[in-house]
VOKOL-50759 format. One record per residue (C-alpha): x, y, z; chain; residue in one letter. Coordinates in Angstrom, 2 decimals, padded with zeros to 5 digits. Layout:
N
- X  Y  Z  A  A
...
***
This chain:
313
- -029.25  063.69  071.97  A  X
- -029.06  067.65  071.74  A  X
- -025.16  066.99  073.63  A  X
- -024.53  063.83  070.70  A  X
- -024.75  066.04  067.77  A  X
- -022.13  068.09  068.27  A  X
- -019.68  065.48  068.88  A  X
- -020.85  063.59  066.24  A  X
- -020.35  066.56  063.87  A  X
- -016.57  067.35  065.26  A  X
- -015.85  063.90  065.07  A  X
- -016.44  064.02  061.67  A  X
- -015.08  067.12  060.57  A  X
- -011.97  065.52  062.42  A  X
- -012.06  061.70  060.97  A  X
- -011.67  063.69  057.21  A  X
- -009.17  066.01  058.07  A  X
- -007.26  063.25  059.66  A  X
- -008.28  060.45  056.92  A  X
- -006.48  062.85  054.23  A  X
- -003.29  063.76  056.03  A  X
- -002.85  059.99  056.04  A  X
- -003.41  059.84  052.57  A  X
- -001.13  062.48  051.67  A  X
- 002.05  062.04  054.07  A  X
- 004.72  059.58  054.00  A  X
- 003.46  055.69  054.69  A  X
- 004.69  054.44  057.76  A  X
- 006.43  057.75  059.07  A  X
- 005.03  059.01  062.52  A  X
- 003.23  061.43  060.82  A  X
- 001.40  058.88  059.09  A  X
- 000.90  056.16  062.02  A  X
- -000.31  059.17  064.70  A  X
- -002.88  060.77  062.42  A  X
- -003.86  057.26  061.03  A  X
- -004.62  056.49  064.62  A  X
- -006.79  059.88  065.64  A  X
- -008.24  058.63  062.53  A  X
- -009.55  055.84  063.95  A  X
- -010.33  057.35  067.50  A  X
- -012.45  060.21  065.36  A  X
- -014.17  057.59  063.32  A  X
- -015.07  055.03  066.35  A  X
- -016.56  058.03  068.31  A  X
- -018.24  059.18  065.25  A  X
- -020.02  055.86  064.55  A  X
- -020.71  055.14  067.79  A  X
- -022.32  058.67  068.17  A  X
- -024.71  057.98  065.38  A  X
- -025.48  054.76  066.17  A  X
- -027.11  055.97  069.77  A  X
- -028.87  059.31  067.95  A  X
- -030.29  056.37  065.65  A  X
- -031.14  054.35  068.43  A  X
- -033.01  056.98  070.80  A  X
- -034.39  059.07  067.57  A  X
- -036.14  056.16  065.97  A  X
- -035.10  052.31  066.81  A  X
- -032.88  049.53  066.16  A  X
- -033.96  049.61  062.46  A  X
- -032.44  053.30  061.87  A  X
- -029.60  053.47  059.64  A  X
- -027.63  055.29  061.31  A  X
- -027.30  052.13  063.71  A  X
- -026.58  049.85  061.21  A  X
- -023.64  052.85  059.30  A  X
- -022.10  053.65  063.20  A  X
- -021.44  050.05  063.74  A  X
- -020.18  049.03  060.13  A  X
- -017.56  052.14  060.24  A  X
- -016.18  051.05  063.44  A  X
- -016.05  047.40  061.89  A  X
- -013.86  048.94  058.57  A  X
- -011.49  050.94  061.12  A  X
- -011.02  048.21  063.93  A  X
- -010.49  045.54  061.36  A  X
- -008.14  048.08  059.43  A  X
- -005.95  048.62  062.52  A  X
- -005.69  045.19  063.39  A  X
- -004.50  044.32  060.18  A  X
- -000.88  046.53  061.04  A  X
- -000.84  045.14  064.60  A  X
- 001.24  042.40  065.56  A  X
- -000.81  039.45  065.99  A  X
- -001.56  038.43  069.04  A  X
- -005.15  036.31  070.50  A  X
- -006.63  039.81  071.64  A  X
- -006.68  040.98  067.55  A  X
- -007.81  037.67  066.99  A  X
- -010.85  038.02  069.17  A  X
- -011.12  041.24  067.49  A  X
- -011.58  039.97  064.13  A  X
- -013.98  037.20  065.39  A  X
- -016.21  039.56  067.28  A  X
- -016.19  041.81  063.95  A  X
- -016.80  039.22  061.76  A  X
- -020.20  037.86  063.38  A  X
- -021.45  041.43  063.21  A  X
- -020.36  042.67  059.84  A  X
- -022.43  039.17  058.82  A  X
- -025.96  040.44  060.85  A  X
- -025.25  043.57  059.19  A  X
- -025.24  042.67  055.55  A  X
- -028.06  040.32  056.17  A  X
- -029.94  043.42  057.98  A  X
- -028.51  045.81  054.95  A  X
- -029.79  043.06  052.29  A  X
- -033.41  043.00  053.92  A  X
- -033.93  046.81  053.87  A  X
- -032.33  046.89  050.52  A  X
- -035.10  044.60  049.52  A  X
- -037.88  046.78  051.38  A  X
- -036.36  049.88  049.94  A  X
- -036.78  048.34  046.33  A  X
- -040.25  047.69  046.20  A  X
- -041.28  050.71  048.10  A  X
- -042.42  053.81  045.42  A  X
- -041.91  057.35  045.63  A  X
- -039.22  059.50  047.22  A  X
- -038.00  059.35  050.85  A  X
- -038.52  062.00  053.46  A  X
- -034.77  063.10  052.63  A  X
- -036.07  063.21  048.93  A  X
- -034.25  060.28  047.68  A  X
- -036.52  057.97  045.63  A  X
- -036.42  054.51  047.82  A  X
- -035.52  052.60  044.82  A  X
- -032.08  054.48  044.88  A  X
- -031.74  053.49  048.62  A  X
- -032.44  050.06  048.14  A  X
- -029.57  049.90  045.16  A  X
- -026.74  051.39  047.27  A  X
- -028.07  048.91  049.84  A  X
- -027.51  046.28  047.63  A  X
- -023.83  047.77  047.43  A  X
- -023.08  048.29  050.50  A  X
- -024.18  044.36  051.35  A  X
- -021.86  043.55  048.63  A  X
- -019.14  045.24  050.23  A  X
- -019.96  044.04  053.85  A  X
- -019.73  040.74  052.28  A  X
- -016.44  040.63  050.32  A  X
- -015.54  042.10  053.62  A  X
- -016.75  038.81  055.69  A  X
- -014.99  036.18  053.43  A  X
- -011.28  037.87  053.96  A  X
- -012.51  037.92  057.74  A  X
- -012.69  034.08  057.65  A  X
- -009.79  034.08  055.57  A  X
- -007.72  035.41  058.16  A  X
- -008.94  033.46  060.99  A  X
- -008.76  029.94  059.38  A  X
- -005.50  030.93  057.56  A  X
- -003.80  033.87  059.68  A  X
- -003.15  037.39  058.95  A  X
- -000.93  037.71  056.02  A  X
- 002.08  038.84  055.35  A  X
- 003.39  041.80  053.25  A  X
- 001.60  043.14  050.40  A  X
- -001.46  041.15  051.50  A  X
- -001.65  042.64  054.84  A  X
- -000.86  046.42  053.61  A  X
- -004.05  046.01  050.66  A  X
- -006.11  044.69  053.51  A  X
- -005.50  047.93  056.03  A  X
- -005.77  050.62  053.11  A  X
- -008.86  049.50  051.48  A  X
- -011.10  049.09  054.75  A  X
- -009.28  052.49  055.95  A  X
- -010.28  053.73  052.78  A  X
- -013.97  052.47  053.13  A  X
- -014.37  054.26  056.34  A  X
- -013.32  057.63  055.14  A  X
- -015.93  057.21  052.43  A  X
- -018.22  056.51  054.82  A  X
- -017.33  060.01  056.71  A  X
- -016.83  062.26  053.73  A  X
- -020.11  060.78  052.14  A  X
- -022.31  061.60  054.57  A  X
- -020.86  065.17  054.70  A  X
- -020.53  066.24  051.21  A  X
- -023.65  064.64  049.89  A  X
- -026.00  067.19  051.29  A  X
- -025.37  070.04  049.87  A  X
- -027.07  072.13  053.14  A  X
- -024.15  070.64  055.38  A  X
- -021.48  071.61  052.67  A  X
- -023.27  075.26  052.24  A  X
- -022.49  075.36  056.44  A  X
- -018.81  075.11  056.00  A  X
- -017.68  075.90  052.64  A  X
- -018.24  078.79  050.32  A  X
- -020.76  078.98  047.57  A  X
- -018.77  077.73  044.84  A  X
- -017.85  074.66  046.45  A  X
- -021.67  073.50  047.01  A  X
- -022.34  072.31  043.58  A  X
- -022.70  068.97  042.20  A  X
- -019.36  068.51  040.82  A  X
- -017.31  070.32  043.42  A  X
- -018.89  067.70  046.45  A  X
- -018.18  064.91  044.62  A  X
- -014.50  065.97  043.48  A  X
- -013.25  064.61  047.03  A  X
- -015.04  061.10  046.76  A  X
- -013.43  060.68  043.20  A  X
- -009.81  062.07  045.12  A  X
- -010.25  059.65  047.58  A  X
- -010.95  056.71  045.79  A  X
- -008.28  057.65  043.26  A  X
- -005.81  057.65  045.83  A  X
- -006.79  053.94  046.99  A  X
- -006.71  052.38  044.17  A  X
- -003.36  053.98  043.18  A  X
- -002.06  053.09  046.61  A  X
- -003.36  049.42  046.23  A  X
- -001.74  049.03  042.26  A  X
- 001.85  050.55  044.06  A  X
- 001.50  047.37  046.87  A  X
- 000.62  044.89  044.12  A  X
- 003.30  046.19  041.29  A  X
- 005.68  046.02  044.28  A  X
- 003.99  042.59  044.99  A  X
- 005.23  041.21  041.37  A  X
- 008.25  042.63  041.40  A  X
- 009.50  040.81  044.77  A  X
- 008.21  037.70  043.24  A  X
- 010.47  037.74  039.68  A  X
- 012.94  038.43  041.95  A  X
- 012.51  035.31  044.08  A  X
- 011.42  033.24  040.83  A  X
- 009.21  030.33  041.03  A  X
- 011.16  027.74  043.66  A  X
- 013.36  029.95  045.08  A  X
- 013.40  029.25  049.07  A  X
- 014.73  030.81  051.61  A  X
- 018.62  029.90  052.18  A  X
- 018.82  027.61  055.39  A  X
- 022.04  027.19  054.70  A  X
- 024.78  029.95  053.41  A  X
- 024.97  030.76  049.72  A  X
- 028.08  028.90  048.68  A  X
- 028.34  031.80  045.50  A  X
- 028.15  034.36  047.97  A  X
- 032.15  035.21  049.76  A  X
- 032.52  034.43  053.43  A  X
- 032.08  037.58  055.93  A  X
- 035.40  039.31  056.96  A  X
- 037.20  037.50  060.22  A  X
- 034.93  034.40  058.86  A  X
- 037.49  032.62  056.27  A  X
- 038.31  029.81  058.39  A  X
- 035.25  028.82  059.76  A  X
- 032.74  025.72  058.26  A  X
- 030.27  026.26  055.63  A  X
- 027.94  026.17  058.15  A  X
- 028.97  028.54  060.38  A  X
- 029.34  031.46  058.58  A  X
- 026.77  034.47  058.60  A  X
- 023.48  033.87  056.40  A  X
- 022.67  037.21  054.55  A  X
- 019.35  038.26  053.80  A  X
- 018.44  038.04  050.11  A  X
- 015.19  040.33  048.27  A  X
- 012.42  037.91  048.74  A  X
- 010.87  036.20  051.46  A  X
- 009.67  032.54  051.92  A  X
- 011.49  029.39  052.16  A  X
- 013.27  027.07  055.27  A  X
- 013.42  028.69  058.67  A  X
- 016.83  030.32  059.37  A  X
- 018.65  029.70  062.82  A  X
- 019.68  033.12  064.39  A  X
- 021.58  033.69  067.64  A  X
- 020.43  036.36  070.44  A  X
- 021.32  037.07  073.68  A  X
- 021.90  033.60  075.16  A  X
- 019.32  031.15  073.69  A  X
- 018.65  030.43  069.84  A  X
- 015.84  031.31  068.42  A  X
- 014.25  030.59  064.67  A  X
- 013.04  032.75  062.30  A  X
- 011.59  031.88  059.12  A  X
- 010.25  033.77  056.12  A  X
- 007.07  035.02  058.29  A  X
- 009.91  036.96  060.36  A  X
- 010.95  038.87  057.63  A  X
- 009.74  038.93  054.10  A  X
- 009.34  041.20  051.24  A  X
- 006.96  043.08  049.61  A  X
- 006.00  047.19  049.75  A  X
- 007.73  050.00  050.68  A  X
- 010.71  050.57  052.62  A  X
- 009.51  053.42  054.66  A  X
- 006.72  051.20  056.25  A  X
- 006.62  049.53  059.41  A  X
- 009.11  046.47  059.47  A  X
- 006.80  045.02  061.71  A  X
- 004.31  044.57  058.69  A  X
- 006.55  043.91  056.11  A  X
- 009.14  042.51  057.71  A  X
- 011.93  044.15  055.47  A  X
- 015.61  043.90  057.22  A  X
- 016.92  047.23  058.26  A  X
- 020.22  047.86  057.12  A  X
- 021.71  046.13  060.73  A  X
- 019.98  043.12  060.21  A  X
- 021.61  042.34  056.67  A  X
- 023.65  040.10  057.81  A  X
- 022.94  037.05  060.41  A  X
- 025.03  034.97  062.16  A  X
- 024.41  031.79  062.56  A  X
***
């Protein structure tokens, strides 16, 4: 254990250095996508760390089991959520859903001990206080659970969906990390000047962070409504060329039906035929639709680049 804790602590120190540069730097640059991955490297070994100091310090029941394996739930689930999909993320999310369930049931049932146990705990924090946050991190753990079956009984989802899904549980995790750092004031005292030890000063970075996720989630759903005006109510995707729209240079002659389909601003709608290479291949609205910021991955979104404005058929 004495060779654990310092890996555990750099780990840490590491997962909320790299947590904020994410935070702060372009979404969807390679700055962004390489420290959003250390991230998650930092956070797994961090959680994983705790869990076996838990394990050999006390037993199964310590909480720092239960808090290892629920941050390296909120980061693997996170990460899948910007992968391509593919049956080894959906095993993924399976796997994590059965144990994010056994650990809100586990979190409920100490919540409950916690509760109706008097006096302070040996960290000085009255039990009743324990049991509450319990109580909220269950909550969480659940909310968490029912978009986990979401996704596996109706598939990942696209766009704006998909982005709210990876920021919030990336989000969670930091929290996790910069919680258990800055809420004791001896670990702050370690590392930081005096100033920066007091009550409002430690908490300044929890309020940052969760200012900066819920800003970041009301910029994907604004975005969100404004690709849907845009589309209107029944407006499908074009399997066929816009007759309003003038035929492609060299492109005059040619039938309706073979002229180049252009991309319009919102996704959804019939599947569009599109030639490459020397075999056909469809692609419909979960290809390429529209929602978020144009900087992010296109495999997420699915936003056009600039090349791909045009289509032939």
């Amino acid at each position: 254990m004495q060779v654990l804790l310092p890996i555990h602590i750099a780990a840490g120190g590491l997962a909320i250095v790299l947590g904020a540069v994410a935070l702060i730097v372009k979404k969807g640059g390679t700055t962004h996508r390489r420290s959003g991955l250390l991230f998650v490297y930092a956070m797994l070994v961090m959680g994983f760390s705790a869990s076996i100091m838990g394990f050999l310090k006390n037993s199964i029941n310590d909480t720092n089991v239960f808090v290892g394996f629920m941050t390296a739930y909120f980061v693997g689930t996170a990460l899948t959520a910007v992968r391509p999909v593919s049956p080894w993320t959906r095993r993924i999310d399976a796997v994590a859903l059965t144990g994010i369930v056994g650990l809100a049931l586990g979190t409920i049932v100490s919540g409950v001990k916690a509760f109706n146990t008097p006096g302070p705990s040996p960290g000085g924090v009255p039990f009743r206080t324990i049991g509450v946050m319990s109580f909220v991190l269950a909550t969480v753990m659940t909310l968490a659970a029912i978009g986990d079956v979401r996704i596996l009984r109706s598939g990942m989802p696209r766009g704006g969906r998909r982005l709210a899904r990876h920021l919030w549980r990336m989000c969670f995790a930091l929290f996790i990390a910069a919680g258990s750092f800055f809420s004791i004031r001896e670990r702050v005292a370690k590392i930081l000047p005096e100033p920066f030890t007091s009550g409002p000063m430690r908490a300044l970075p929890i309020l940052l962070l969760f200012g900066a996720m819920f800003y970041w989630l009301w910029r994907v759903r604004r975005r969100a409504f404004a690709a849907l005006e845009r589309r209107g109510p029944h407006h499908p995707y074009p399997s066929s060329p816009d007759p309003s729209l003038p035929p492609s240079p060299g492109e005059e002659g040619k039938p309706k039906s073979r002229q180049s389909l252009r991309f319009l601003p919102w996704g959804g709608g019939a599947p569009l035929p599109v030639r490459g290479g020397s075999k056909s291949r469809r692609v419909t609205h979960q290809t390429f639709s529209f929602v978020g910021s144009t900087s992010l991955n296109s495999r997420v979104l699915g936003r056009p680049s600039p090349r791909m404005r045009k289509v032939n058929s």
